[in-house]
C-alpha angles and dihedrals in degrees: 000000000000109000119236119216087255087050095055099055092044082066093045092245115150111262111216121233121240121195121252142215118246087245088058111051087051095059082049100059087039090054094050104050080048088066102037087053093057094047083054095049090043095056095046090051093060100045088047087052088049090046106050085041091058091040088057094044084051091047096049086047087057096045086052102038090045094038083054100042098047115133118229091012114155102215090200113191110208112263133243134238153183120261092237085057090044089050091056094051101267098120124174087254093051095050092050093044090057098049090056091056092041087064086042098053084047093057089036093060102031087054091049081045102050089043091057086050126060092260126085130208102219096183125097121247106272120269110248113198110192108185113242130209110274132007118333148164096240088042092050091050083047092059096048101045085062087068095055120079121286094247092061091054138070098200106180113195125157138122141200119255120183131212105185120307089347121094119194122197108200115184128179135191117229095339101321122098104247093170140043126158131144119209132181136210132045100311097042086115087068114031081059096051097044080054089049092050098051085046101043077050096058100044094051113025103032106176086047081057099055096046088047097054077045114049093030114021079030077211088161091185099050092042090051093045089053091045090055093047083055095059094035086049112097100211093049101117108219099265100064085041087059089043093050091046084044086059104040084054087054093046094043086045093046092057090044088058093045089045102122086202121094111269095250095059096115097231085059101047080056100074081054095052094044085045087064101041082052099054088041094061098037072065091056092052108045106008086182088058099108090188097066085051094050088049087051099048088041086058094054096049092059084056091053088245087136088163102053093038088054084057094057094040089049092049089044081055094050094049090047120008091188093058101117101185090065094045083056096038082048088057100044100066089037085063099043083052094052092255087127098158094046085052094042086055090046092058093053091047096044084054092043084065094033119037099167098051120101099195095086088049087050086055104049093048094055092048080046091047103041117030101024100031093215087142099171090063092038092054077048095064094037085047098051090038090061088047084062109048106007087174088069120098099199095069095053087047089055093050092047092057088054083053087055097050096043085049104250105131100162085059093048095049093059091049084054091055093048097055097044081051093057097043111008089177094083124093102191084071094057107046089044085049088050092048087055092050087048093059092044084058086244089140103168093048095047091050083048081053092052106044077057106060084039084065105047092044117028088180088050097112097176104072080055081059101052090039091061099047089065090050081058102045086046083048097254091134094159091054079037093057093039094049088053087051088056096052095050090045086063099039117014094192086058100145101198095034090061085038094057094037087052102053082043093066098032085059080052094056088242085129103157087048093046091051089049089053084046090050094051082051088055096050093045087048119015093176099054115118098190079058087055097042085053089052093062091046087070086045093045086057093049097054085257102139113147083054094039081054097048088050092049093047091042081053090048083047103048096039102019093170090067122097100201108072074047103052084046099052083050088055105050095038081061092058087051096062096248099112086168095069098039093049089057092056085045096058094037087050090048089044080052099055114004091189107048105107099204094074102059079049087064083045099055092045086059093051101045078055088056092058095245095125089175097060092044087054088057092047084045096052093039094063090042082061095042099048111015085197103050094127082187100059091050094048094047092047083050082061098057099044089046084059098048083049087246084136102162085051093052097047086050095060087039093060090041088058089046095057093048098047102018085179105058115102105203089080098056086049092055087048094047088058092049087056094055093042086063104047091256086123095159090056092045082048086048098047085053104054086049077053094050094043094047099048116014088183093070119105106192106067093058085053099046091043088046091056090049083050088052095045080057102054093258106126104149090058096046090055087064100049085045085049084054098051098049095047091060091035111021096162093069118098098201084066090067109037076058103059089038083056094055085037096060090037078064098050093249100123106150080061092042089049082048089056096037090051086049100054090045090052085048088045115020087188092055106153085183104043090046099049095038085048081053093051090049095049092048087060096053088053086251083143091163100050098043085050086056089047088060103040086056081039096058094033084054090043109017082188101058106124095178090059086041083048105045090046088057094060085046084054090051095044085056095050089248099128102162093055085049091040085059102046091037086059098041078054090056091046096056095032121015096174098055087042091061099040086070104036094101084065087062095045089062097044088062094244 
């Protein structure tokens, strides 16, 4: 057979070589990359096949390792039921179906709730394997986790059976009935599988269990004994161990906080003590659990060991920097220890890694609120923190607190009711809802408000405080005293406590006491203006007044939002002489707080000084309206009507001041001056000693009883009453032209000339000095200089008919009877009465 070329090399015969045209050696190369590049292709086609193929058997052997080995999985067989239950709906796939669900819903709000709490789940939601139709991963994975050992599997079989009207789930774990209830009625179904569910939870994923009984139920015995069957049980890891240590310390704190006994009862400090040991353990157990550090800390700052609790709250830091709830518990106690900017840094922090949680808003208002007074952007964090959880009382609280600064109190009660209503379990919020009520006068519901808050916390001193400060308002002073006893009893460094107890005993005249109450204030609170203002009240007393104004103007400095330093200062720039000043704190304290009465009483003080009657008895009238009980505005406005001679009207606002502060003295006082207005000399002497006895500061009374003493003929005894009341008020001229008027009824006129000089140095525009200097002359025949005395007298007081008067009889004296003629009967003209009381004394001297 003839041989081909091919053939030939198949044999191995030399093939000859034939030579061959340019054009066809290059088809041939051509020819010969194409197929190379084909057997390549070819090659790298296959391995790629090999490959994927070993990639995707390897895939299917993880899902199913991983899908058998799962911890926690459910593996739920679908359950059986009745025909009747199938008929209505209730088929096996949507039972089982719903008691998926059921277990889901219990992680799903145990995990929203432990997140709001200071604990944290840190477990995944079960795994709940449900079996499909046909061939599947899940039911492959199924099918290998029953050959494992029943510890390592969570098999879940049952089905409903139903005898009459009753219908029975019975549910059992890998093979043994775990659950059997009957239930009757239209939403037996699910009653039964929400049971099933709680039950199938706590069988199989046991710390979920005990947060749950926690955090929903709030069943406090059955979530620590499952906590304690978690530690006692062998096969608990560490972690569930810490969890379940973490829990037992909320739930022991928890009781300690609800505990209606003091603090200091041993049984309660218990639950202190166990919350501790617990937290302590959830540590040894699981040293990397931040939560366990936070609880501790948490415990230490309630004991005021700052130092020890920022150590936790740093270590819980180190283990997880995106823990937001130490960074919050971190700047709590910075800002309680004056490191504000450090705070201020941990709360944003702290929201940085928590965007939806309101706590660290809630920080950073109060250290806005309270320390740097920047209310507006205060009211800005409470009000986010309550968009972001409007279920949470705190926010509202904090709100509530920026509406009582900027004076709305209406605003600021509402906020208190919302969040009592929220959470009616803190006392804090009832005693700041009764001091709002207190302020609004609504004394019966502010003492409700504090009984409350007595009630929820027996160690709480400041609702005793601000009980006491309404006994004393409604003139209870002993219950008053004893209410502020309590309070220190209960917290020594109590500022208002020592504030109120203070005032209480500086209106008694105790005023050493009262400065030593003031000073404990100070050392408790350095930066309090009211204890400052109170301060200048006690150097005000002791004729202290450049030091009583620098306290008033330290108070304005460090709180210049409050009206009273102001007020104060106003008050005691008017006595001063310099009304402009004063003027200008009045206004500013009005502009302050608009509806405080008290200050249109100063006002009116300072206009009635200023001689506008009209506008003091405004004043007078606004801060009647304003505050129905203010004792002080009735008896200003009985002044002025004792001095316009309106004297039924006077005594009527005098005893009107008497019935709403039956123990101020300066009523009875004003009383006492209508009497003797109107010859009832023995009821005015009366009037003054109450005052006397009330109030043995006052001044006023010694000097008005001293002028009736003198009016008798007793003038001894009225020396003594004009003494007293210089000693307590020795600026005040009266004091002494009364005392040179008994002196000269006594014949002791070179005394009398010294007191009569004093009060006209005190009081260059003295009526009264002057005239009185001008009698005693003319006794001593120093005709010329009580002449002098008369003329500065009338130009002072053009309607004094007494100087008119006594320079008649001068003029008469010096034969000069015209000039006397003219100034008797200028006398007559402003006061007929006097004038003819005296006309026999011109008959004899032959005028």
């Amino acid at each position: 057979m003839a041989q081909t070329p091919d053939n030939a090399a198949s044999a191995g015969e030399p093939v000859p070589e034939f030579p061959l045209a340019p054009d066809d050696r290059t088809h041939r190369r051509v020819s010969s990359a194409w197929f190379s590049l084909a057997r390549w292709t070819k090659r790298i086609v296959g391995a790629a096949t090999v490959c994927s193929s070993a990639v995707f058997v390897i895939w299917i052997g993880g899902l199913l390792v991983t899908s058998t080995l799962r911890e926690r999985t459910l593996d739920l067989q679908l359950l059986s039921v009745p025909k009747v239950l199938s008929d209505d709906g209730y088929t096996s796939s949507v039972v089982t179906a719903q008691l998926s669900d059921a277990i889901n819903a219990i992680y799903r709000n145990t995990d929203v709730r432990a997140r709001r709490s200071a604990l944290v789940l840190r477990q995944s939601p079960p795994d709940i394997a449900i079996p499909k139709a046909g061939i599947s991963i899940e039911g492959l994975a199924n099918w290998m986790r029953g050959m494992l050992p029943s510890g390592w599997r969570h098999d879940i079989t049952g089905e409903f059976t139903q005898s009459g009207n009753t219908l029975t789930l019975r549910l059992r774990l890998n093979g043994n009935v775990m659950f059997s209830e009957s239930a009757t009625g239209e939403s037996a179904v699910d009653t039964l599988i929400e049971k099933g569910a709680s039950t199938l939870v706590e069988k199989t994923q046991p710390v979920l269990s005990a947060l749950y009984f926690y955090l929903g139920p709030h069943d406090l015995s059955r979530a620590e004994s499952m906590s304690e069957q978690i530690i006692q049980a062998p096969s608990s890891d560490r972690m569930s161990v810490s969890v379940a240590h973490a829990l037992k310390a909320t739930i022991a704190d928890e009781r300690y906080h609800s505990d209606r006994r003091s603090k200091h009862e041993p049984e309660r400090m218990a639950y202190l003590t166990t919350a501790i040991a617990e937290w302590r353990a959830a540590i040894a157990a699981a040293p990397d659990y931040p939560v366990a550090h936070v609880g501790l800390g948490r415990e230490w700052h309630s004991l005021m060991q700052n130092a020890t609790a920022l150590s936790e709250f740093r270590e819980a830091i180190l283990l997880d920097s995106g823990y937001s709830r130490a960074h919050t518990a971190l700047a709590d106690v910075l800002e309680e220890t004056d490191r504000t900017d450090e705070a201020i840094a941990e709360y944003h922090i702290a929201m940085a890694h928590a965007p939806m949680d309101e706590v660290p808003h809630v920080g950073l208002g109060n250290i806005l609120h309270h320390r740097m007074h920047k209310e507006s952007e205060a009211l800005a964090e409470y009000q986010m923190a309550s968009r972001l959880a409007p279920k949470e009382a705190p926010p509202h609280h904090g709100i509530a607190h920026v509406w009582v600064s900027l004076g709305e109190l209406d605003h600021a009660i509402a906020e208190y009711r919302q969040a009592i209503s929220l959470d009616v379990t803190q006392a804090s919020t009832h005693s700041d809802l009764g001091e709002a009520l207190r302020r609004q006068k609504k004394f019966d519901e502010a003492l409700a408000e504090f009984r409350t808050a007595m009630y929820l916390d027996p160690d709480m001193s400041g609702p005793h405080t601000a009980t006491g400060a309404i006994l004393y308002d409604e003139g209870n002073r002993e219950d008053a005293r004893a209410e502020y006893l309590t309070a220190l009893r209960l917290d020594p460094t109590d500022t208002n406590a020592h504030i109120n107890l203070g005032i209480m005993l500086y209106a008694q005249g105790k005023t050493d006491e009262a400065e030593a109450e003031f000073f404990a204030a100070l050392a408790g609170d350095p930066g309090s203006a009211k204890v400052h203002n109170s301060l200048a009240l006690v150097d005000e007393r002791r004729g202290k007044m450049q030091e009583a104004a620098a306290e008033y103007r330290t108070a304005i400095r460090l709180d210049p939002s409050d009206a009273e330093p102001h007020n104060n200062l106003g008050l005691l720039l008017k006595d001063e002489g310099r009304g402009d000043e004063a003027m200008e704190h009045f206004r500013t304290a009005i502009a302050l707080a608009p509806t405080l009465g008290e200050l249109h009483n100063s006002l009116g003080g300072l206009w009635e000084d200023r001689g506008r009657s009209d506008l003091a008895i405004e004043e007078y009238r606004q801060a009647i309206r304003l505050q129905p009980r203010n004792a002080g505005a009735h008896n200003n406005l009985g002044n002025i009507w004792r001095k316009e001679g309106r004297l039924d009207e006077a005594a009527a606002e005098y005893l009107e001041a008497q019935r709403l502060a039956p123990d101020l003295g300066e009523p009875h006082t004003g009383l006492g001056d209508v009497w003797d207005a109107l010859g009832r000399l023995e009821d005015a002497i009366s009037e003054y000693h109450a005052a006397i006895r009330l109030d043995p500061h006052l001044n006023a009374p010694h000097n008005n009883l001293g002028n009736i003493l003198v009016k008798q003929g007793k003038a001894n005894e009225a020396v003594a009453e004009y003494q007293e009341a210089i000693r307590l008020e020795p600026r005040l001229a009266t004091q002494h032209n009364g005392l040179g008027n008994a002196l000269h009824a006594l014949g002791k006129d070179d005394d009398a000339i010294a007191e009569y000089n004093t009060a006209i140095r005190l009081d260059p525009m003295s009526v009264d000095a002057h005239t009185g200097l001008g009698i005693v002359y003319g006794a001593q025949g120093k005709r010329e200089e009580a002449e002098a005395e008369y003329q500065v007298a009338i130009r002072v007081a053009p309607r004094s008919d007494l100087a008119h008067y006594n320079l008649s009889l001068i003029y008469q004296e010096q034969g000069k009877f015209a000039a006397a003629t003219a100034e008797y009967c200028t006398a007559v003209h402003l006061n007929p009465d006097r004038a003819r009381l005296h006309r026999v004394q011109y008959r004899f001297a032959g005028f």
